[in-house]
GUGUKOL-418725 format. One line per 10 residues: for each residue x, y, z of C-alpha. Coordinates in steps of 0.2 Angstrom, whole numbers, plus 2048, in hexadecimal, padded with zeros to 3 digits. Last residue first. Layout:
! residues N
X Y Z; ... $
***
This chain:
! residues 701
F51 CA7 620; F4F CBA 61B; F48 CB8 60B; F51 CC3 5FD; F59 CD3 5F6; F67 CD7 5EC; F69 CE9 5E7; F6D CF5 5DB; F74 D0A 5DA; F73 D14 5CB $
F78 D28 5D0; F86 D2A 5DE; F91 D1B 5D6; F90 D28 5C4; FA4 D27 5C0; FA2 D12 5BD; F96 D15 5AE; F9F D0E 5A0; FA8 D01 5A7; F98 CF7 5AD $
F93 CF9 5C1; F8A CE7 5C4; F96 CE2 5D1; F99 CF1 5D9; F85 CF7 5DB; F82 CE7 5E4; F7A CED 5F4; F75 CDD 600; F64 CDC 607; F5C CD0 613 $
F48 CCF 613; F41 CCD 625; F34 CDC 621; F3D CE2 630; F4D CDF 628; F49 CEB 618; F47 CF9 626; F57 CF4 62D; F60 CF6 61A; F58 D06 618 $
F5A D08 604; F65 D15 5FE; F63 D22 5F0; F70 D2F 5ED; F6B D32 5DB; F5E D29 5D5; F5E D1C 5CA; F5B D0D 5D1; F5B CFB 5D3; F52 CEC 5DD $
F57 CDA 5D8; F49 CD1 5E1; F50 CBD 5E4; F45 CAE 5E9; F47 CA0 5F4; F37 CA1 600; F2D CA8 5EE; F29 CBC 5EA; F19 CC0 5EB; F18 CC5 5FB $
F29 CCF 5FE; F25 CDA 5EE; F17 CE0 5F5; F1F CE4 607; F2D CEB 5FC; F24 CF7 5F1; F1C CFE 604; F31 D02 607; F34 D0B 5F6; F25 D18 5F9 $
F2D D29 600; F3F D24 5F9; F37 D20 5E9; F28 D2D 5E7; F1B D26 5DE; F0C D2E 5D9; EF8 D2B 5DA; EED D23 5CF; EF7 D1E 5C2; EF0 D21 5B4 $
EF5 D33 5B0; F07 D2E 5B5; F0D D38 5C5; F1F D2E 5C6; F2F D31 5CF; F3F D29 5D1; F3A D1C 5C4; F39 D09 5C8; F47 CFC 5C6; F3F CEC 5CC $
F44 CDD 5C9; F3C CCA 5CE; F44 CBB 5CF; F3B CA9 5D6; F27 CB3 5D3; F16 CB1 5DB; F06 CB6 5D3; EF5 CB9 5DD; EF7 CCC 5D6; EED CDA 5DE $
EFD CE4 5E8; F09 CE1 5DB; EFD CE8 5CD; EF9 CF8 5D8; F0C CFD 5D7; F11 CF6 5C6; F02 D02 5BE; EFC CF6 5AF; EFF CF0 59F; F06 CDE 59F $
F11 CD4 594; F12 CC1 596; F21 CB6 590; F1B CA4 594; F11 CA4 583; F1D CA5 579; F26 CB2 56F; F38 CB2 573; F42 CB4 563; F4E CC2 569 $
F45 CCE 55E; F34 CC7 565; F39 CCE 574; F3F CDD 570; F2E CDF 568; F24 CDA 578; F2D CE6 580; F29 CF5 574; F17 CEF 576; F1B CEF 588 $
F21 D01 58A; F15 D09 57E; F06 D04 587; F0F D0D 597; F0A D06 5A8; F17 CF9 5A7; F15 CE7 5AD; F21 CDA 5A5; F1F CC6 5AB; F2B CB8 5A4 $
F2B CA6 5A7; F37 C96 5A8; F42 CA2 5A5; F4F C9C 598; F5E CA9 59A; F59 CAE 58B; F48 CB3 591; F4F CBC 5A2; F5A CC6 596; F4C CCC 58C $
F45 CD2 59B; F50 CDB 5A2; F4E CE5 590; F3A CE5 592; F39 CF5 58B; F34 CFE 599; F2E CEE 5A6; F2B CF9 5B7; F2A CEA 5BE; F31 CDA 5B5 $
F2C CCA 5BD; F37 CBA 5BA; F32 CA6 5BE; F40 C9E 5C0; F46 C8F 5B5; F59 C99 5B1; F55 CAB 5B6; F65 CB0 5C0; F71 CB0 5B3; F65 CB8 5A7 $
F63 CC6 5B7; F75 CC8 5B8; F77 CCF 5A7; F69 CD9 5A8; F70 CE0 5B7; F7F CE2 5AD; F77 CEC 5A0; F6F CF9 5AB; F79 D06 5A9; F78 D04 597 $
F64 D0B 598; F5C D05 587; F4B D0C 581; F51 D1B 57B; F4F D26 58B; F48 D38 586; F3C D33 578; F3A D34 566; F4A D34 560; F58 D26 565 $
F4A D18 563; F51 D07 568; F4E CF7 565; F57 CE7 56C; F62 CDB 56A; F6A CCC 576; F78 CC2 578; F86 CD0 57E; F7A CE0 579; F75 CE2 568 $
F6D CF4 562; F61 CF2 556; F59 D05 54E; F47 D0D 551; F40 D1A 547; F2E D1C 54E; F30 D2F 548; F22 D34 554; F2D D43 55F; F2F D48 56F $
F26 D3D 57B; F23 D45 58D; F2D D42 59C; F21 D41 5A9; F20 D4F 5B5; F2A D53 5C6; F24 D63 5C5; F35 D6A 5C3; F3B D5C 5B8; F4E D63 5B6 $
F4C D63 5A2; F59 D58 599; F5B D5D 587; F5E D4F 579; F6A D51 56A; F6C D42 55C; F7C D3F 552; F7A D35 547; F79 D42 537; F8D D48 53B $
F92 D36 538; F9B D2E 549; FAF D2E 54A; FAC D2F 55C; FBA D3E 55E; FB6 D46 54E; FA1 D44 550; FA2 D47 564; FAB D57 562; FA0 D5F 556 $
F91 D5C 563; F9B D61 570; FA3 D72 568; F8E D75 564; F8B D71 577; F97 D7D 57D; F93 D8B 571; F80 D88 57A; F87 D8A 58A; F91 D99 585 $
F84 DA2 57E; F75 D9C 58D; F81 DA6 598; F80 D9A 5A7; F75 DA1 5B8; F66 D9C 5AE; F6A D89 5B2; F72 D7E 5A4; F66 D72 59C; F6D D61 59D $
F72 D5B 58C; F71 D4A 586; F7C D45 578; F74 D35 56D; F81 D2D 563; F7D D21 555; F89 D15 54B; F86 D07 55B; F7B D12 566; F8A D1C 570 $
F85 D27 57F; F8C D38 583; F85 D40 591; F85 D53 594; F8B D60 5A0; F9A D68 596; FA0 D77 5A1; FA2 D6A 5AF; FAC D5C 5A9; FA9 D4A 5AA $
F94 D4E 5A9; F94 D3D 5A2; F9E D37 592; FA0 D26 587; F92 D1C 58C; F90 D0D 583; F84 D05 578; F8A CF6 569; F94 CED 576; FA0 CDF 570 $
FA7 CDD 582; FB8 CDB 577; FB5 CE9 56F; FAC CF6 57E; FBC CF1 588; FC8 CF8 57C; FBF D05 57A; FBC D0B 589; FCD D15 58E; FCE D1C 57E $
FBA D20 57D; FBF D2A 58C; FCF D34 588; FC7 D39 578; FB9 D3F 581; FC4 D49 58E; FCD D51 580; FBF D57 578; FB7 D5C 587; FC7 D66 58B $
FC7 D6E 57C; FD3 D6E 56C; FD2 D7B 55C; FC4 D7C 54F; FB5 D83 559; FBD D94 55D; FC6 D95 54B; FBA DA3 542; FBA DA7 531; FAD DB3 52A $
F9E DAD 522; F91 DBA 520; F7E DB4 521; F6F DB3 51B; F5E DAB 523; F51 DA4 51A; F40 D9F 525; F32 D94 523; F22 D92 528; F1B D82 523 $
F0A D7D 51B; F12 D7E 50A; F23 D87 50C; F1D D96 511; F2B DA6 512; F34 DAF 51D; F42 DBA 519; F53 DBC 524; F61 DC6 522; F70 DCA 52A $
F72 DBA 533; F7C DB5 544; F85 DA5 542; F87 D95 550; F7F D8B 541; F76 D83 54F; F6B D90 551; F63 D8B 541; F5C D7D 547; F50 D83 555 $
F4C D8F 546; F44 D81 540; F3A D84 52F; F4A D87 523; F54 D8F 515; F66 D93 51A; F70 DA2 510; F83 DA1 512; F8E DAD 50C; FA0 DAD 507 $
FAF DB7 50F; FB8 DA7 516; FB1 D96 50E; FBB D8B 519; FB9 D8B 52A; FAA D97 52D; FA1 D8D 521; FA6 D79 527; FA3 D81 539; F8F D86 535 $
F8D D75 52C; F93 D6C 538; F88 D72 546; F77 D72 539; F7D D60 535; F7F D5C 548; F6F D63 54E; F66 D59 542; F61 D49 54B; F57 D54 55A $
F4C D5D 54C; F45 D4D 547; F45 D44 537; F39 D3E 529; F2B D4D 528; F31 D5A 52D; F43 D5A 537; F4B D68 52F; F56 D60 522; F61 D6C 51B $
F5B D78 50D; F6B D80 505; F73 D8F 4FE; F88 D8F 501; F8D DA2 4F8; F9C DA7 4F1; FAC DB1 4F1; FBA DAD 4E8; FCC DB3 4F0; FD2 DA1 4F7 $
FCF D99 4E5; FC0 D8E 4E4; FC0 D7C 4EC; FB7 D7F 4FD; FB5 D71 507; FA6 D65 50C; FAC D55 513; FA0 D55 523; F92 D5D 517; F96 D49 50F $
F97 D49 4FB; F92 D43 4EA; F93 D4F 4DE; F88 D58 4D3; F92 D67 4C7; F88 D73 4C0; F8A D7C 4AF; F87 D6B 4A4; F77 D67 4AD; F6F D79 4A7 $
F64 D71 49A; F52 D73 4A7; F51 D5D 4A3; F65 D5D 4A4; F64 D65 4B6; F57 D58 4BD; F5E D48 4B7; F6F D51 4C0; F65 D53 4D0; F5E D3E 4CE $
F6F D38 4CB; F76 D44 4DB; F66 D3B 4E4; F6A D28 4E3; F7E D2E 4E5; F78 D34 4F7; F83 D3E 502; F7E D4F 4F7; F88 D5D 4F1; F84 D68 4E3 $
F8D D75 4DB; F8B D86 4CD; F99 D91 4C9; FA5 D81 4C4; F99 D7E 4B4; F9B D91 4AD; F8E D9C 4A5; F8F DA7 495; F8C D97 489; F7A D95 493 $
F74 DA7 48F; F75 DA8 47E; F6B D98 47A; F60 D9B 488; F5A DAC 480; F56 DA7 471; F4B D98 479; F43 DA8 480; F43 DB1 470; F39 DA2 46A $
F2D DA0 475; F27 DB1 478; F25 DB2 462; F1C DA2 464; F0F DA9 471; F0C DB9 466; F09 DAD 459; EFE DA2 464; EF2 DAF 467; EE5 DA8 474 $
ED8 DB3 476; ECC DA1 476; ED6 D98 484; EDA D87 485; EED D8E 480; EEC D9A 491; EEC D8A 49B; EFF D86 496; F04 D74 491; F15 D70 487 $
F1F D79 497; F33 D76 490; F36 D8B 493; F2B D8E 49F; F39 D94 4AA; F43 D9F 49E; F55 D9B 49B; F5F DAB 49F; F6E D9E 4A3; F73 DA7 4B4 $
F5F DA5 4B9; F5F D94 4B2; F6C D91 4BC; F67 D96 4CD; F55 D8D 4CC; F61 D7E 4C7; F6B D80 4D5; F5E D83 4E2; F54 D73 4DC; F61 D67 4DD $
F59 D59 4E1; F60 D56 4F0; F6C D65 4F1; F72 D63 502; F83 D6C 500; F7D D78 4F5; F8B D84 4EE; F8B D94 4E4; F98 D9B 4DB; F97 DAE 4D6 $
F92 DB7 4C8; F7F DB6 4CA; F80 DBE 4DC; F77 DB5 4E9; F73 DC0 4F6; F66 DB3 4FF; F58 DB9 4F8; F56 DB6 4E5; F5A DA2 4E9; F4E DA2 4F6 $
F40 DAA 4E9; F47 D9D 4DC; F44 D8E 4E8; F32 D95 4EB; F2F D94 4D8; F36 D83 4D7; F2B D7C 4E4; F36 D76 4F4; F36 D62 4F4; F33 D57 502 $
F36 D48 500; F45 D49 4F2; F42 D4C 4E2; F42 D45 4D1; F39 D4A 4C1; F3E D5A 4C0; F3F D63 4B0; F2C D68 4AE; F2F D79 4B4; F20 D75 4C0 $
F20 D86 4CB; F15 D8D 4BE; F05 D85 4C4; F00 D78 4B7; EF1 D80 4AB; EF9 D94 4AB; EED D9E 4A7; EE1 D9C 4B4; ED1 DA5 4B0; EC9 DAF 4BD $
EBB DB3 4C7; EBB DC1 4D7; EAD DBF 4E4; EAB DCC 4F0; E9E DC5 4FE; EA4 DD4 50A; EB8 DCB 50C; EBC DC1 4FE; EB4 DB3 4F5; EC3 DAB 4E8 $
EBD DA3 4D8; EC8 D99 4CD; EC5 D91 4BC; ED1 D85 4B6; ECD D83 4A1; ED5 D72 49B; ED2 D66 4A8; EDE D5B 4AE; ED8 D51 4BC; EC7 D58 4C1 $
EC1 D59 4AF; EB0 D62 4AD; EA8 D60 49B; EA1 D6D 490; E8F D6F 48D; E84 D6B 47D; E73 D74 476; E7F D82 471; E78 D91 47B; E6E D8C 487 $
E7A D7E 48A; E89 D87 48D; E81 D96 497; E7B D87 4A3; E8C D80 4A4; E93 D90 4AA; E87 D94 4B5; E85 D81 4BD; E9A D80 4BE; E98 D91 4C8 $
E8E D88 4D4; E96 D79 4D7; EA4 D84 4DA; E9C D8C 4EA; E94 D7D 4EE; EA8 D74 4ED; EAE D85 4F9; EA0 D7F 507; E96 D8B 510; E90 D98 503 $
E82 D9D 50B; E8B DA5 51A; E9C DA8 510; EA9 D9C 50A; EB8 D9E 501; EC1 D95 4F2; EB9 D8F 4E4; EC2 D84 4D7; EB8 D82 4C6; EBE D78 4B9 $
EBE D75 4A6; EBD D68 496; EC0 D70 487; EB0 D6B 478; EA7 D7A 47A; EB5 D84 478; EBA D92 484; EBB DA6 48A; EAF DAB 47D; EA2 D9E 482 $
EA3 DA3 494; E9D DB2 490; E98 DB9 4A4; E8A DBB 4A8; E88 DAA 4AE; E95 DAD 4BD; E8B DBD 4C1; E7A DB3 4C2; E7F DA4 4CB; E87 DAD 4D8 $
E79 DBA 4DA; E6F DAC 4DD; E78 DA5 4EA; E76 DB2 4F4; E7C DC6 4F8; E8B DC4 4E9; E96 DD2 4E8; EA2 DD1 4D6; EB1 DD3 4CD; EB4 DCA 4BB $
EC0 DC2 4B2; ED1 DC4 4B8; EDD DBA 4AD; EE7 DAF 4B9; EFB DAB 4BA; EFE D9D 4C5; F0D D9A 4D2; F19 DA9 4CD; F2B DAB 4D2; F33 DA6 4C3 $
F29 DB1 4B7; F30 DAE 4A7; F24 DA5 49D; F13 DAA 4A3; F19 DBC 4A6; F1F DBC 494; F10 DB7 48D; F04 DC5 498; F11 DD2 490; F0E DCD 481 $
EFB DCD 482; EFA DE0 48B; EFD DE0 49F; EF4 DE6 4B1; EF8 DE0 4C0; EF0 DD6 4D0; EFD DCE 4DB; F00 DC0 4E6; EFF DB7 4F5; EFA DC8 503 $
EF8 DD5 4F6; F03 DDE 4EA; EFA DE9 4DC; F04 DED 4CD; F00 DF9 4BF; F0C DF5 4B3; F15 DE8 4AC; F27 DE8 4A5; F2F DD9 4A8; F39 DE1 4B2 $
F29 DE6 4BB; F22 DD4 4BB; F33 DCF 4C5; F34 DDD 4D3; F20 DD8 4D5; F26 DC8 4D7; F33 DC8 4E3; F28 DD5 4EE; F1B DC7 4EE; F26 DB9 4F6 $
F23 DB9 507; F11 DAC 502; F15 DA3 4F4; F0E DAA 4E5; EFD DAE 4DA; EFE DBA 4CD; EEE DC3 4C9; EEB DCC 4B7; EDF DD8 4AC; EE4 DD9 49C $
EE7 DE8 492 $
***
């Protein structure tokens, strides 16, 4: 009997041991990533070519305590090494564990490599070679707990999960065997349909398949660690391969094409999913289509039950959680909406995500996906029309992008605001970024049932997609936090994504994820507007810069020269790039990082126009106190008032909700002040004349 360990994927060792014993082994041993169990050679074979769930298969060699490095040295070269392999194979050693004289894992297999090499030599005058690439023998030690060592051979050369039929795969790709273990999990029953509406490369369905078709996974492996070794019986092994080619033969003419689909939006990858399933052999009983989750329907009769398995996007690696919500909100109403009575089993890392599915599960297993824990949750489909028939915020949002739209066309305005706060059980803001919306939410206070506001929001988010015509995977969700410790707005996410959004004459850059704001406020858009008027041969100062979109329309409106401060590094590289997107790069354009409020009191500078739309509240780490507005608007002024020329002009504009300027206190500093929030109020914001608020203020003469 041979003594065995098989590795897997840590959640998934009840899966195997459920496999090695239909497989009929014996003796089985479950811990934490694997499991030790005993088997004679035929069984060892089929283990290695049917065990769907394994990662590597090893032949335990030997056990051992070690007290030094010595006692490493000697145990490992006790051992035959010359029986195991030939001279001439080139091997391995990984070592795993450390210990207090075995400090580093490559000194641990330094080590063992010494022993074996040694016993070589001694005994041959010769050594074999050590490949680091693709060796022939892998050796593995693991040092456990109490300096226990335990050796073994890897069997399988490649870990198992490498099928050898997929050649493409999307960027991020679940390991086969891990793909199998969801598969096996989610209630999936071999004579029903099964459906992936994201099936990138098409992992699931081929897994799925292959299972349906009885065709073995290491079936089309050409290289196997075990044929390096020396108890190799390749008879025994050619007897395994042949009854399981046996096997696929049968099994594939009992299977049907139209039980197996895969959906995906991108032809590219659909070509690359069906490359995949004729490499496995099933392609001819799955179907690959090319298609939207927003077009996704059920095209089974009306009594066929089934099961929708997927992996959406969850926002590692290339996207962010807050540019999902609507697939996962789609996706939950496209199930309970036509696929009555299936199941749905969801694999994912954000469970933030999954809520959005608006679904309770039944089930759930956790698994690792790499680095990543991961959770698969099941669920029951059954049909519910709430989310499907008329609401007043769809109706009001129709309503509104009705009555802007004709407007928004002939202004020819990429960014727009379509909805704020209008109606009270949906407090959130609707903005348009050309094919992009961005829906604020404000967090509902605890005295709302967190339920209904969150069924609120889903209803919104669907919403907006039919009403704006908008792609369910444009959508992007924010959350408003009342800042109760008046702290700075922190960043959210590093895509550095940024899209071009053009504004009457000009274009700038936008980021829709990684922050609160997105780098363009539209409110402001006809103060922008009025300050290009306005900075024809002047001299214009930007305080509290941002992104430099004033800016930007001070530049084109042929400045004699521009000056942005902003404390934020971020803020003025991003509006130096505005900048040069608009083609003003000279030398007259200056960008400066610094605290507006200390750099207005220190500069020697004088300016013809100056704005100045500064936050309510600020307590940045480098400034070295805060800034209140209504407690510290007044001492701005007397700055401003001093560097601003005998004929100059300060457009002052806010923000804040209910803020007013004393008009006799701006007397005293004999400036003269005239409020022109009516003139500069664009279409779209016209309901909110309580919150953005801007005037005109200059020498008293």
């Amino acid at each position: 009997m041979n003594d065995l360990f098989a590795s897997t994927n840590f959640g998934t060792e009840k899966l195997l041991e459920k496999e090695l014993l239909s497989l009929g082994v014996s003796d089985i041993k479950i811990i934490k990533g694997g499991i030790y169990y005993k088997s004679n050679d035929l069984l060892l074979y089929k283990s290695l070519m049917w065990s769907r769930i394994a990662s590597r298969i090893y032949l335990c060699i030997k056990i051992f305590t070690i007290n030094n490095i010595d006692d490493l040295y000697d145990h490992v070269y006790s051992i035959n090494w010359t029986e195991i392999f030939h001279i001439h194979n080139t091997f391995l050693v990984n070592f795993k564990g450390t210990n207090n004289f075995i400090r580093n894992s490559l000194f641990g297999a330094l080590v063992t490599k010494d022993a074996i090499i040694d016993q070589f030599q001694n005994k041959y005058a010769s050594r074999p070679n050590v490949n680091l690439i693709e060796p022939d023998i892998r050796i593995k030690l693991v040092l456990l707990n109490n300096n226990i060592l335990h050796i073994m051979l890897d069997l399988s050369g490649e870990p198992l999960n490498k099928r050898g039929y997929r050649q493409f795969y999307n960027t991020t790709p679940i390991k086969e065997n891990l793909a199998t273990a969801i598969v096996l999990s989610s209630g999936w029953n071999e004579n029903t349909p099964m459906i992936d509406p994201m099936c990138g490369s098409g992992t699931f369905l081929i897994e799925a398949a292959m299972i349906s078709s009885d065709r073995a996974p290491g079936l089309k492996r050409l290289k196997w660690g075990f044929q390096f070794w020396k108890k190799y019986n390749k008879n025994l092994w050619k007897k395994v391969l042949e009854e399981a080619e046996e096997k696929f033969k049968i099994g594939i003419k009992k299977c049907f094409q139209n039980y197996f689909i895969g959906y995906d939006y991108d032809p590219e990858i659909i070509k690359k999913a069906k490359k995949n399933a004729s490499n496995a052999g099933v392609l001819k009983i799955i179907q690959f289509l090319t298609k939207d989750v927003n077009n996704l329907k059920n095209i089974y009769h009306k009594e066929q039950e089934g099961i929708i398995l997927s992996n959406p996007p969850y926002g590692e690696r290339y996207q962010t959680e807050n540019k999902l919500v609507g697939l996962y909100v789609q996706l939950g109403i496209t199930a309970k909406k036509y696929f009555k009575n299936w199941k749905l089993s969801i694999f994912s890392a954000s469970t933030f995500l999954l809520d959005f599915l608006q679904m309770q599960s039944h089930e759930k297993y956790f698994f690792k996906n790499g680095p990543l824990n991961c959770i698969q949750k099941n669920f029951l489909i059954f049909f519910k029309n709430s989310s499907i028939t008329t609401n007043e915020f769809k109706d009001r949002l129709n309503k509104n992008f009705k009555k802007l739209k004709k407007w928004i066309n002939s202004e020819k305005l990429e960014s727009f605001r379509v909805y704020h706060a209008d109606l009270p059980n949906y407090n959130i803001i609707v903005d348009v970024y050309d094919k992009w919306v961005v829906i604020q939410e404000y967090q509902a206070p605890k005295s709302i049932d967190h339920n209904k506001a969150f069924k609120r929001l889903c209803d919104a988010i669907y919403y907006t997609k039919e009403v704006l015509s908008i792609s369910i995977n444009n959508i992007v969700l924010k959350t408003r936090i009342k800042n109760k410790n008046k702290t700075q707005y922190k960043k959210l996410f590093n895509s550095n994504d940024f899209i071009t959004i053009k504004e009457y004459h000009a274009k700038f850059l936008v980021n829709l994820t990684d922050y609160v704001d997105t780098g363009l406020f539209s409110d402001k858009r006809l103060v922008r507007k009025l300050l290009g008027v306005l900075a024809k041969g002047k001299d214009f100062l930007n305080l509290f810069s941002y992104t430099g979109t004033a800016t930007v329309y001070a530049g084109l409106g042929h400045a004699n020269s521009t000056t942005s401060v902003d404390i934020s590094n971020t803020y003025i590289k991003w509006s130096a790039r505005n900048m040069s997107l608009n083609n003003l790069t000279s030398s007259q354009h200056n960008f400066i990082q610094y605290d507006c409020l200390k750099w207005i009191k220190k500069t020697n500078q004088k300016f013809d126009l100056i704005f100045i739309n500064p936050p309510t509240f600020s307590n940045s780490k480098k400034m070295q106190q805060s800034f209140d507005l209504k407690r510290d608007y007044l001492d701005v002024m007397i700055h401003l008032k001093k560097i601003l020329r005998h004929d100059g002009t300060i457009i002052f504009s806010s923000s804040t909700r209910n803020f007013e300027i004393n008009f006799n206190c701006i007397k005293k500093m004999q400036l003269h002040a005239k409020k022109i929030t009516n003139k500069i109020q664009s279409k779209d914001h016209l309901k909110n004349s309580n919150i953005y608020h801007s005037w005109l203020i200059k020498h008293i003469k």
